[in-house]
BAKOLKE-143678 format. One record per atom (N, C-alpha, C, CB): residue in one letter; x, z, y. Coordinates in steps of 0.02 Angstrom, whole numbers, padded with zeros to 5 digits, always signed. Atoms other than C-alpha are relative to their C-alpha. Glycine has a CB too. Layout:
# BAKOLKE-143678
AXZY ...
//
This chain:
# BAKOLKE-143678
X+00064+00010+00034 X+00415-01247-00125 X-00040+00065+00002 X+00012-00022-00074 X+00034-00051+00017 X+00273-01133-00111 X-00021+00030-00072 X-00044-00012+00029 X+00026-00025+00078 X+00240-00992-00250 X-00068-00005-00017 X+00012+00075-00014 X+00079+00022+00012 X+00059-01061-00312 X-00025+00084+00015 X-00024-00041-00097 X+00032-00058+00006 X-00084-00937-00284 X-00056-00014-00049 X-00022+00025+00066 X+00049+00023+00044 X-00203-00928-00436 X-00032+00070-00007 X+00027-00039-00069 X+00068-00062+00024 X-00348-00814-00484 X-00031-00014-00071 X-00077-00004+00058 X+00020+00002+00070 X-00382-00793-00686 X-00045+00049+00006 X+00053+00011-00055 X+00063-00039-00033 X-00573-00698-00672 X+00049+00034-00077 X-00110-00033+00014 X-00010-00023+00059 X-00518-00647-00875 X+00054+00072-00004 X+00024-00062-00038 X-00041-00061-00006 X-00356-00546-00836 X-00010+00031+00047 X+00060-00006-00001 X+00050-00019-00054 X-00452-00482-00687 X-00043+00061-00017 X-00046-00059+00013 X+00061-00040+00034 X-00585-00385-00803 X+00048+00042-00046 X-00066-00052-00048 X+00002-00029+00058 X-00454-00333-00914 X+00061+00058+00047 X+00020-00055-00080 X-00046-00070-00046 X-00327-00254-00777 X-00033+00050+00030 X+00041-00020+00064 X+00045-00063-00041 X-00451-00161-00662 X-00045+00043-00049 X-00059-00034+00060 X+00036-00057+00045 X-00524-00001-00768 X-00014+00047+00036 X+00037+00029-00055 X-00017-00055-00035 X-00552+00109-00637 X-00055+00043-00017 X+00011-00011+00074 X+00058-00041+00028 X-00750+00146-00683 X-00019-00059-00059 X-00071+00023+00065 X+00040+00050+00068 X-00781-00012-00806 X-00068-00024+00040 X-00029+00056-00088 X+00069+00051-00034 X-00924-00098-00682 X-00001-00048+00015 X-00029+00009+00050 X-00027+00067-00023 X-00928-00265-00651 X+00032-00012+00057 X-00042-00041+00004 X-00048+00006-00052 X-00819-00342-00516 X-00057-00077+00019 X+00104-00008-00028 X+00031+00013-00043 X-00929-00449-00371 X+00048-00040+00043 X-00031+00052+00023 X-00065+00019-00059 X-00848-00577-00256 X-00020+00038+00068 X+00006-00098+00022 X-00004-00034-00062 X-00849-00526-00077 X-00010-00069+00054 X+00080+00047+00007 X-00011+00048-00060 X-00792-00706+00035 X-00070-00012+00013 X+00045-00073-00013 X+00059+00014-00037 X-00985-00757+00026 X-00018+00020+00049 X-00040+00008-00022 X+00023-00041-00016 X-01025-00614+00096 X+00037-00003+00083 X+00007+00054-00053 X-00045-00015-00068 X-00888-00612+00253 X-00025-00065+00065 X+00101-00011-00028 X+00017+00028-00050 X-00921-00660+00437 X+00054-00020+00025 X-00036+00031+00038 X-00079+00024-00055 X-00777-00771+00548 X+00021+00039+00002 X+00007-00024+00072 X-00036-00051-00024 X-00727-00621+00613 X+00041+00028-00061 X-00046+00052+00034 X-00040-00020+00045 X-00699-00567+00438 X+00070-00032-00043 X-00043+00013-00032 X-00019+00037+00031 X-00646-00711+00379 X+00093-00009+00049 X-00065-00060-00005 X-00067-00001-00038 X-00515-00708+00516 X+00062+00048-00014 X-00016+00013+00067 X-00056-00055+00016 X-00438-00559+00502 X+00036+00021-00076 X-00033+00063+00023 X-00029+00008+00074 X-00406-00566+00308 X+00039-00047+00015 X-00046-00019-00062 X-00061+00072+00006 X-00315-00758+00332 X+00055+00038+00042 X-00028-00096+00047 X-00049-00020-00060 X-00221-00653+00494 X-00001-00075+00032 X+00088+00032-00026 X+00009+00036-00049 X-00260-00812+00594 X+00050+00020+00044 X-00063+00001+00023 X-00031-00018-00062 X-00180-00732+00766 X+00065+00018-00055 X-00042+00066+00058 X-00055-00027+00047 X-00031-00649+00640 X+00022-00062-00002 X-00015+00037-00073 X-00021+00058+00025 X+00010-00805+00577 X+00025-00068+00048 X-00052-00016-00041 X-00012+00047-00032 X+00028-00912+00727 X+00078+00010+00029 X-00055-00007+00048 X-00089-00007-00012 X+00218-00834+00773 X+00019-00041-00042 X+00042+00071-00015 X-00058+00040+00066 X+00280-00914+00608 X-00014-00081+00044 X-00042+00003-00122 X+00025+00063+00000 X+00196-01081+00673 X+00054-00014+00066 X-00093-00007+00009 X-00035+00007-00038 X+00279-01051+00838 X+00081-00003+00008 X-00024+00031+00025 X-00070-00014-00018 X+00460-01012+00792 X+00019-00058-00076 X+00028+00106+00002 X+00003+00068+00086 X+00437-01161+00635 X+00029+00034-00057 X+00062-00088+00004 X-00024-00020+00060 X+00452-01039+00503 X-00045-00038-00066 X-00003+00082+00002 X+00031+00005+00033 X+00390-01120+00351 X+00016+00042-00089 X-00004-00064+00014 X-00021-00030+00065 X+00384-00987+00224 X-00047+00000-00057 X+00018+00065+00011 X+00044+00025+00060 X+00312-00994+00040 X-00043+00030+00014 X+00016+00006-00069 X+00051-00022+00004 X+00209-00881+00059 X-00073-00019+00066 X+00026+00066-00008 X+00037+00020-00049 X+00146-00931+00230 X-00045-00074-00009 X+00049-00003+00054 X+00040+00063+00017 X+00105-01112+00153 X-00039-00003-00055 X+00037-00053-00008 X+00036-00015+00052 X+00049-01042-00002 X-00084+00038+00041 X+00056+00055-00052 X+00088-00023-00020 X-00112-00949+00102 X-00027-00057+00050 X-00009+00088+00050 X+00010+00066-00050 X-00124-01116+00234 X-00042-00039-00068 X+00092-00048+00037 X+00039+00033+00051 X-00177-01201+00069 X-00047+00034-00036 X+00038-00025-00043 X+00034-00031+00047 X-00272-01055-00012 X-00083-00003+00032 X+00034+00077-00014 X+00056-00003-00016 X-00453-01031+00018 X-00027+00077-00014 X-00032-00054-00031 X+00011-00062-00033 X-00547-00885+00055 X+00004+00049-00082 X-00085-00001+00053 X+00033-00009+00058 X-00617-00857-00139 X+00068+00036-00043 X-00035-00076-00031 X-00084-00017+00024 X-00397-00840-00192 X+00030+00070+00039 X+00058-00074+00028 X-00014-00061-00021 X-00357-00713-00077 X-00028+00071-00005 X+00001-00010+00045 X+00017-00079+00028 X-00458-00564-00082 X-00081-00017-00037 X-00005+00074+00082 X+00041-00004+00031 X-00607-00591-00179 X-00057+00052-00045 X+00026-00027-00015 X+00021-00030+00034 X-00667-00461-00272 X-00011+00079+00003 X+00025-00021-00036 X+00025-00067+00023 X-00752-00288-00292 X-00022+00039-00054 X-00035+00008+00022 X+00049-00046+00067 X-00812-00166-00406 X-00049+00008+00024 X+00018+00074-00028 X+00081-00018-00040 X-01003-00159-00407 X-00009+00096-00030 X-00092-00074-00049 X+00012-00091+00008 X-00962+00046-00460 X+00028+00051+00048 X+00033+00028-00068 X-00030-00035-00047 X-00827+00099-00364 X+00024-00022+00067 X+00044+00022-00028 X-00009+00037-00038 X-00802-00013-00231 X+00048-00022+00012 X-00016+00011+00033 X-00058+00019-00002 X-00634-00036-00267 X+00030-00092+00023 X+00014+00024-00069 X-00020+00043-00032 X-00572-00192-00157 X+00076-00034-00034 X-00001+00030+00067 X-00059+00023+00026 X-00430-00317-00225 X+00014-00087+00008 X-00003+00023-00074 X-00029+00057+00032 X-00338-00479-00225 X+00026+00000-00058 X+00042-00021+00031 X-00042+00015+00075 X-00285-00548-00391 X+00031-00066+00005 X-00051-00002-00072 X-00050+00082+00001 X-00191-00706-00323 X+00050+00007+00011 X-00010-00058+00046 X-00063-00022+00022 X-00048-00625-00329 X+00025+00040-00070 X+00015+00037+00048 X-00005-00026+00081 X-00071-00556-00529 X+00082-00017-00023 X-00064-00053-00059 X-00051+00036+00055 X+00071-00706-00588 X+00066+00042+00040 X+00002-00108+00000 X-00063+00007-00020 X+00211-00641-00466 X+00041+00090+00002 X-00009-00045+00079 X-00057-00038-00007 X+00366-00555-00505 X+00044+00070+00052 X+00026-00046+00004 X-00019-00014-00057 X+00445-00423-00398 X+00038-00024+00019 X+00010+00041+00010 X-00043+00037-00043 X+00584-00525-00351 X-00050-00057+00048 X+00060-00038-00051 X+00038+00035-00013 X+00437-00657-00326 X-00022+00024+00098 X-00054+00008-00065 X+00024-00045-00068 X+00368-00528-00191 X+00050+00028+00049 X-00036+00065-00021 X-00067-00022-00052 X+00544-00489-00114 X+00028-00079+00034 X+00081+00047-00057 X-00021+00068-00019 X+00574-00682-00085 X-00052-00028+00043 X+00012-00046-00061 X+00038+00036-00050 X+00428-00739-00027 X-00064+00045+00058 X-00039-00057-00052 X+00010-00050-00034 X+00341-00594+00062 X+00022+00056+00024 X-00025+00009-00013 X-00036-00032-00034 X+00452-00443+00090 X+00066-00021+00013 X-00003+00050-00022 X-00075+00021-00013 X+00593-00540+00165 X-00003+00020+00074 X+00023-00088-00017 X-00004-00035-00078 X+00662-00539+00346 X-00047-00020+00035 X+00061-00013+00044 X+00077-00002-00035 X+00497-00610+00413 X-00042+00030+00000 X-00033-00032-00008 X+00064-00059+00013 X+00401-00480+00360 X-00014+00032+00049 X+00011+00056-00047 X+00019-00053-00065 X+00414-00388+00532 X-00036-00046+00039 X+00068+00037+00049 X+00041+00034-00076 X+00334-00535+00631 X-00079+00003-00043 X+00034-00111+00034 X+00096+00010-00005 X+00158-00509+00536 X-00007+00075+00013 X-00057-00031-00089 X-00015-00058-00009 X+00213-00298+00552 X+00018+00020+00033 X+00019+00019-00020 X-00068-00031-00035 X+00300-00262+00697 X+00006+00067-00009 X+00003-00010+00076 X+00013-00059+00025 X+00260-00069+00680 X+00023+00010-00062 X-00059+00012+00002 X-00026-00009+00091 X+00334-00078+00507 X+00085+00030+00024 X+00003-00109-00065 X-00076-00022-00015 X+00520-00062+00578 X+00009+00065+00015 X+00031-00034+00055 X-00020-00070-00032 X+00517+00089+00672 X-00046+00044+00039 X+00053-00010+00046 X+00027-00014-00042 X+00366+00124+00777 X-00050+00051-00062 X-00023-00063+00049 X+00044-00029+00058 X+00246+00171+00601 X+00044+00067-00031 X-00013-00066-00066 X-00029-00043+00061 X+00380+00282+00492 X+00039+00058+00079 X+00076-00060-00076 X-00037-00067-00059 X+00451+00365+00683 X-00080+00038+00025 X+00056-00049+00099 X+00072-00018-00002 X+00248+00408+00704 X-00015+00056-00052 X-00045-00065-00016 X+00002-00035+00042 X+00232+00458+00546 X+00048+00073-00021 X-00001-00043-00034 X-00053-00046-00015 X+00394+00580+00548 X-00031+00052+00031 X+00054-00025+00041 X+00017-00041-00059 X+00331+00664+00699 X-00069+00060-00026 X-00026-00062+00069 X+00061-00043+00002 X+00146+00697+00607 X+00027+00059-00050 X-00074-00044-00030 X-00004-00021+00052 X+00236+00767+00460 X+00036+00061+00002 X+00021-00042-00037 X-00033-00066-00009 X+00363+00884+00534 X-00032+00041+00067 X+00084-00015+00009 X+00014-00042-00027 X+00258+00948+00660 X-00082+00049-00049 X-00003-00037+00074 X+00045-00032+00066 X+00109+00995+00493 X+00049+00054-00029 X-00020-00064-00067 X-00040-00024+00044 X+00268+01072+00400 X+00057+00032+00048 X+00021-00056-00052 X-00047-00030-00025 X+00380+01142+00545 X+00038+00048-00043 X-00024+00025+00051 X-00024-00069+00005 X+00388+01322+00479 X+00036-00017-00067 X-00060+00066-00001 X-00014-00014+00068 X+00430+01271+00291 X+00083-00066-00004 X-00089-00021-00061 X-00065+00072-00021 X+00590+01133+00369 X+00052+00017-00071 X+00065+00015+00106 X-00056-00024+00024 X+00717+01255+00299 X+00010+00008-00080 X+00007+00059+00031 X+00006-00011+00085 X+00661+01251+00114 X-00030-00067-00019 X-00056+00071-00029 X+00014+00071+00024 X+00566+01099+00089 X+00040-00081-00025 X-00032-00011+00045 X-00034+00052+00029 X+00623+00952+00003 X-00041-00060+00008 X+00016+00014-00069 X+00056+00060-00002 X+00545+00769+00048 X+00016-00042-00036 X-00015-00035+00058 X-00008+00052+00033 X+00543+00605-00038 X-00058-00059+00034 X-00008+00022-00079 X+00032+00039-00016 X+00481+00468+00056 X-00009-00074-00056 X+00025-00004+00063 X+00023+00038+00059 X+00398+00353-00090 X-00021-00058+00039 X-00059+00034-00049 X+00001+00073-00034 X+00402+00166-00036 X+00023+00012+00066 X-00075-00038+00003 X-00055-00033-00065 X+00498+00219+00123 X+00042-00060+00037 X+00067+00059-00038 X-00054+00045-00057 X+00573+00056+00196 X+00044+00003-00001 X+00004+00004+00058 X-00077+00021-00042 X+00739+00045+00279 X+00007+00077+00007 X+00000-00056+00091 X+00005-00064-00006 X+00716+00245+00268 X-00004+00038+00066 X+00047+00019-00031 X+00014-00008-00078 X+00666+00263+00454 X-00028+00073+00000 X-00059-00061+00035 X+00029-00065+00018 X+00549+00401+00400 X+00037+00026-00004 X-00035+00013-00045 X-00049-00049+00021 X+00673+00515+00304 X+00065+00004+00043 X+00017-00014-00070 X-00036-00007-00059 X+00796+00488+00448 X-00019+00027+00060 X+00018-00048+00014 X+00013-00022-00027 X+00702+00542+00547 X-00015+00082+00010 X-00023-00034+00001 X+00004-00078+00040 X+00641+00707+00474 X+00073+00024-00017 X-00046-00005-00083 X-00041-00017-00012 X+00807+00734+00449 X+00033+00036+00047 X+00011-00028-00008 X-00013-00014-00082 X+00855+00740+00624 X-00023+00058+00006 X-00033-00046+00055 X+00047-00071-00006 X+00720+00870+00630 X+00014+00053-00042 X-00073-00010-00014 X-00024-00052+00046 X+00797+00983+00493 X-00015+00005-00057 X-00011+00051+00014 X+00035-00035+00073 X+00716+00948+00350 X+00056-00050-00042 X-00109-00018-00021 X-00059+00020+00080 X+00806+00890+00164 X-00056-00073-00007 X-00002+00086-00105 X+00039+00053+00019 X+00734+00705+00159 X+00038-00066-00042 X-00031-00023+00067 X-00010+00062+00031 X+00740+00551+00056 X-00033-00050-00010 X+00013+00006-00043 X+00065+00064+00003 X+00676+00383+00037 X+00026-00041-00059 X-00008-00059+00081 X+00010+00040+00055 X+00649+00280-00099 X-00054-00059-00006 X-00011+00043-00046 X+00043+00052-00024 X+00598+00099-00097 X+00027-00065-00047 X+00007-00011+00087 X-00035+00049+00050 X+00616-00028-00244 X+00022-00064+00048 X-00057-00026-00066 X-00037+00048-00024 X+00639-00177-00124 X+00039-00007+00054 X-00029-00036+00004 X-00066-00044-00048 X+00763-00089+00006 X+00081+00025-00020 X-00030+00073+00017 X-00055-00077+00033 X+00853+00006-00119 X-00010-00012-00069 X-00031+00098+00019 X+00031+00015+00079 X+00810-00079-00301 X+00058+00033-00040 X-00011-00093-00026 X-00029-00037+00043 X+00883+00027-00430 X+00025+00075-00002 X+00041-00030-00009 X-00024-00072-00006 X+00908+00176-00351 X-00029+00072-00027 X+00003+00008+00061 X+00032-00057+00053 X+00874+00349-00431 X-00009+00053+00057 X+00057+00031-00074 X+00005-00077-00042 X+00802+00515-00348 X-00020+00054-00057 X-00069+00001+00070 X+00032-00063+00026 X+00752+00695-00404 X-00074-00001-00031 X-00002+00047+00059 X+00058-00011+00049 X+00612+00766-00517 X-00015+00033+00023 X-00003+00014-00060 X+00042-00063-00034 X+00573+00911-00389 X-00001+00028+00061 X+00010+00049-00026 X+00008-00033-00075 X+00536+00881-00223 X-00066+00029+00013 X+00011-00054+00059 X+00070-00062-00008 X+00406+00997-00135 X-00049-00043+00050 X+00027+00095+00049 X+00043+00062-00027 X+00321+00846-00052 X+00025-00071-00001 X-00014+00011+00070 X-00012+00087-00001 X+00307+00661-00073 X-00064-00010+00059 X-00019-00053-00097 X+00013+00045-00037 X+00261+00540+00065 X+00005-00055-00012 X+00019+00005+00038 X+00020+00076+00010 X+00170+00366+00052 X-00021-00024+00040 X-00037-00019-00040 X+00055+00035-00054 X+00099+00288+00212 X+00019-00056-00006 X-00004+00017+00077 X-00016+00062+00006 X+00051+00124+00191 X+00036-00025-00079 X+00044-00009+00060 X-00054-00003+00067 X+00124+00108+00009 X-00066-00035-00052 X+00036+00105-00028 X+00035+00006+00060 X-00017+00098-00113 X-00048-00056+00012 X-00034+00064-00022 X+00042+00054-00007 X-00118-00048-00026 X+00049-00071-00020 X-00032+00001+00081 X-00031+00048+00013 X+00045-00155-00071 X+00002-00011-00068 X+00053+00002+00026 X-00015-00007+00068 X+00031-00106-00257 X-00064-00047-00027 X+00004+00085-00025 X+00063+00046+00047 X-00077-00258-00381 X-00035+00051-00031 X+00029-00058-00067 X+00023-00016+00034 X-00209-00204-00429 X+00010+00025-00062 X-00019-00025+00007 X-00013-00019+00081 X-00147-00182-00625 X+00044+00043+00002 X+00024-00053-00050 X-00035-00043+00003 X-00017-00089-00574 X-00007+00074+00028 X+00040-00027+00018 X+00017-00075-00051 X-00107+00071-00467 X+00021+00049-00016 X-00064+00025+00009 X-00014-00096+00044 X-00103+00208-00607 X+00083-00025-00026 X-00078+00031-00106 X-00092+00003-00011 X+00092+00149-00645 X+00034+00041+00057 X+00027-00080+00020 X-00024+00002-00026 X+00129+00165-00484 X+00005+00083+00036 X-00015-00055+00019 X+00007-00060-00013 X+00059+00335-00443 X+00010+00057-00058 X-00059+00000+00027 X-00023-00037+00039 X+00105+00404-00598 X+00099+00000-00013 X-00046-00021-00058 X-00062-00011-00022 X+00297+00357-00555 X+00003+00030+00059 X+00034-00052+00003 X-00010-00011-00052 X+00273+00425-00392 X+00001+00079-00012 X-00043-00034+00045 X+00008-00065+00026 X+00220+00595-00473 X+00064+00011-00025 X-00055+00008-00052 X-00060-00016+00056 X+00371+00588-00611 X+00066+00040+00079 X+00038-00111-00060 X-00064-00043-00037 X+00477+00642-00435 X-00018+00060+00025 X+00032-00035+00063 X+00023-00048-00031 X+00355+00786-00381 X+00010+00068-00039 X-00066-00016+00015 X-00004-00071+00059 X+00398+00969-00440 X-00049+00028-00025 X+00026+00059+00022 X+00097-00021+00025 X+00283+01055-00561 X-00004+00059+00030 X-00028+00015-00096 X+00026-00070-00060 X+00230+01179-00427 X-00096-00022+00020 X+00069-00008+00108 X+00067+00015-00033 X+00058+01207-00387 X+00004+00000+00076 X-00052+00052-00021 X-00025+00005-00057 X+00130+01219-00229 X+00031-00071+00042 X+00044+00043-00010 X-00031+00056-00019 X+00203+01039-00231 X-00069-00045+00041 X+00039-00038-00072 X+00074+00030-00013 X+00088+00921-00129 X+00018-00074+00027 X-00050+00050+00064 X-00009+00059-00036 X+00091+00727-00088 X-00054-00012+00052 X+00003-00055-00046 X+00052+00027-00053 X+00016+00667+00066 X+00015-00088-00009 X+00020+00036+00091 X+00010+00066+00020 X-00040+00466+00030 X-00031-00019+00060 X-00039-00013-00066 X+00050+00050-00090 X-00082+00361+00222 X-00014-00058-00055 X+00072-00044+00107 X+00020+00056+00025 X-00214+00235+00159 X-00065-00001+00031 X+00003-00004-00073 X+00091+00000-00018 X-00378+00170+00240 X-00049-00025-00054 X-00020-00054+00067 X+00048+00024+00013 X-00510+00197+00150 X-00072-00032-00002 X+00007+00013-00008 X+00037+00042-00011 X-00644+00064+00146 X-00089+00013-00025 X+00038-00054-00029 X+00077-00026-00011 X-00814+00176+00144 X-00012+00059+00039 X-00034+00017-00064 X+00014-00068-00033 X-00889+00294+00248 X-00010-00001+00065 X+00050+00045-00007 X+00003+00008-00081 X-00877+00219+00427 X+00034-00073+00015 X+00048+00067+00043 X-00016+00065-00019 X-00835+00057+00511 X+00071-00012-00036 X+00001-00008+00082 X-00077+00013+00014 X-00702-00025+00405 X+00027-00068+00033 X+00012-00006-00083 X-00028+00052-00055 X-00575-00121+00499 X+00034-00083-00051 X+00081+00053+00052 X-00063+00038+00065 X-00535-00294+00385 X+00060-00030+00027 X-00032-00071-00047 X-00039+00020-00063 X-00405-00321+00543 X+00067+00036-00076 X-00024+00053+00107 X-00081-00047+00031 X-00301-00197+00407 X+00018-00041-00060 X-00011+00098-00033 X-00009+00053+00053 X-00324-00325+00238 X+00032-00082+00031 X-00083-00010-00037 X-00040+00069-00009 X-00193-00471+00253 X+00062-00019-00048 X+00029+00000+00072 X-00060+00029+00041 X-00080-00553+00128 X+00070+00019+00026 X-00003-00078+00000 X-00081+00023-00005 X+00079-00591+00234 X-00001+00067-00001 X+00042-00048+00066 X-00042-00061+00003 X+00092-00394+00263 X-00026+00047-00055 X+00001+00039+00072 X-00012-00021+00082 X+00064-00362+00076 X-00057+00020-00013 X+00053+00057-00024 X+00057-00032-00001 X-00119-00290+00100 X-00037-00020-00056 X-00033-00010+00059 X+00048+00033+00048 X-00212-00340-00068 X-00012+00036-00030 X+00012-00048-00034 X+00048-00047+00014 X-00278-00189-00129 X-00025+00080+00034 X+00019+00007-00059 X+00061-00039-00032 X-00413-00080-00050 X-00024+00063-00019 X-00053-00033-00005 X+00028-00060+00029 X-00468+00090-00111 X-00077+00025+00035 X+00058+00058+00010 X+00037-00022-00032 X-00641+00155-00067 X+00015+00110-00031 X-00078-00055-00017 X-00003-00064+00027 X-00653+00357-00083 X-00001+00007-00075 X-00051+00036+00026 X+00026+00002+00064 X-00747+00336-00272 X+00063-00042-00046 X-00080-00039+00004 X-00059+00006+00035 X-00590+00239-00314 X+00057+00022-00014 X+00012-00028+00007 X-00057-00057-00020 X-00460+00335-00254 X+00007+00055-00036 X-00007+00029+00062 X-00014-00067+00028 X-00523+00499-00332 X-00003-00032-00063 X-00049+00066+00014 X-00001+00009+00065 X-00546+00420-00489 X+00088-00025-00038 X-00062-00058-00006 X-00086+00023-00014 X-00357+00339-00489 X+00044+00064-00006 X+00016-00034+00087 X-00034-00067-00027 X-00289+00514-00438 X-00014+00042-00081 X-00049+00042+00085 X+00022-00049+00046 X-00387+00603-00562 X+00021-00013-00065 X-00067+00008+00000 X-00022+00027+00077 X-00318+00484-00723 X+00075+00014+00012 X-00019-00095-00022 X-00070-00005-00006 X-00152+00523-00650 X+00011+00078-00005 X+00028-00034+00070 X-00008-00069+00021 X-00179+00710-00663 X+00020+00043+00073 X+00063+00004-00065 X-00020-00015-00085 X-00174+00751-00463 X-00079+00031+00019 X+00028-00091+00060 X+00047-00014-00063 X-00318+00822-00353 X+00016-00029+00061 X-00004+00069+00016 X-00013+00013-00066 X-00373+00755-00188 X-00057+00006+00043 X+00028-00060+00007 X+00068-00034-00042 X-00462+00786-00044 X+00042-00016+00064 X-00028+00101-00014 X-00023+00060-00072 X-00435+00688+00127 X-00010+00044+00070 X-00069-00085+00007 X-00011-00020-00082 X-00355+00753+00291 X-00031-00022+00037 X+00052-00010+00032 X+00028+00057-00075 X-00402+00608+00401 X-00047-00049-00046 X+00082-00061+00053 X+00013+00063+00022 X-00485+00447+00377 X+00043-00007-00028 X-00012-00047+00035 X-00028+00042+00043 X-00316+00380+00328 X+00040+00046-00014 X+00024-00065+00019 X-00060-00048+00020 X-00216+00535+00274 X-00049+00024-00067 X+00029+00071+00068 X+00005-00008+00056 X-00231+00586+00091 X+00037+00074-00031 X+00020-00061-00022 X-00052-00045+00030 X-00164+00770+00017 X-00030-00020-00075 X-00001+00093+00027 X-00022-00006+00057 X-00119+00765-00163 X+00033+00048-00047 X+00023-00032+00002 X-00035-00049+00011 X-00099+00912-00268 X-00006-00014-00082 X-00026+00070+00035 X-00010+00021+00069 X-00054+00917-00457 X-00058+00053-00019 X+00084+00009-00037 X+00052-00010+00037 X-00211+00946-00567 X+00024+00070-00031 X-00015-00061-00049 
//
């Protein structure tokens, strides 16, 4: 049985606080093209081909455009689905991060976190021998195995990989790529304020956060898609504001690279 998808506008207004501006739909507004690449159309046709019928896959086959991502802030431009509000994390480990998850991701296994590795220990070479990592939402720990290899002290941490597991209060960098666009909306400042609770109090400590943000130059909506967890969006004006209630500074490497230093 598919897990229903519902949208309550009420708990909607009362989770998102990021500036307090009204929230705007968006689907009117989207062209095929857009409209495509949010459903994942092309994504979605493997499952069709290998007859997977999974909840979540029949749960967006029935949804309509208005359920899936819907909504903006008319202040900060903060981007979000809320048709996933009702569900559980087991909810989200059953019917979206299960073993299908790599056919809407392939890059999720090994090709994204062995990429990412590479950018991180060749930024941080000289400091291998002292540094301490913590890869925050970290997968199958591909990342921190990797960096390893390379010499550095790494770890990963990933509630639906690794649910219950415990790490340190003082590593000298955290790593998130890809992490914070899977987090509901209501949960953002939770999630980045547990992500902090592992960073040392060093002014020296620094997280780097991979996330595309959605102002400033052609945004791709090829990157917003349900099956691979994509339902919330950050524009810059959201981001720093998010950061800043969490007690962090930030100020952006790349388009999608993020440093993070404690306030």
């Amino acid at each position: 049985m598919s897990k229903p998808i519902t949208v309550e506008l009420a708990s909607i207004r009362t989770a998102h606080a990021f500036c307090g501006k009204k929230l705007v739909g968006l689907a009117s507004a989207w062209t095929d093209e857009d409209r495509f690449c949010v459903l994942r159309v092309g994504v979605h046709e493997p499952y069709r081909r290998r007859g997977i019928a999974t909840a979540l896959y029949s749960a967006i086959e029935s949804a309509n455009d208005t359920q899936l991502l819907p909504y903006s802030c008319d202040g900060c431009g903060f981007v979000f689905s809320a048709a996933f509000d009702h569900w559980s994390p087991e909810d989200f480990k059953r019917h979206m991060y299960n073993d299908d998850y790599v056919i809407g991701d392939p890059p999720f296994v090994e090709e994204r976190p062995k990429r990412n590795a590479a950018m991180v220990a060749a930024l941080f070479w000289r400091e291998k021998d002292t540094l301490k990592v913590l890869d925050f939402g970290g997968g199958r720990g591909v990342f921190a195995a990797e960096l390893t290899r390379s010499g550095f002290r790494a770890d990963s941490l990933d509630a639906y990989h690794e649910p219950g597991a415990k790490r340190d209060t003082d590593y000298d960098l955290i790593t998130s790529f890809e992490v914070i666009e899977h987090v509901p909306h209501g949960g953002q400042y939770a999630w980045l304020v547990q992500l902090k609770a592992h960073l040392k109090a060093s002014p020296e400590a620094k997280v780097l956060i991979g996330t595309e943000l959605m102002d400033g130059q052609e945004f791709s909506w090829f990157f917003v898609s349900p099956r691979n967890g994509h339902i919330t969006i950050h524009t810059k004006r959201s981001f720093s504001i998010l950061c800043e209630r969490a007690g962090l500074t930030w100020q952006p490497i790349s388009r999608s690279v993020n440093l993070l230093n404690l306030a």
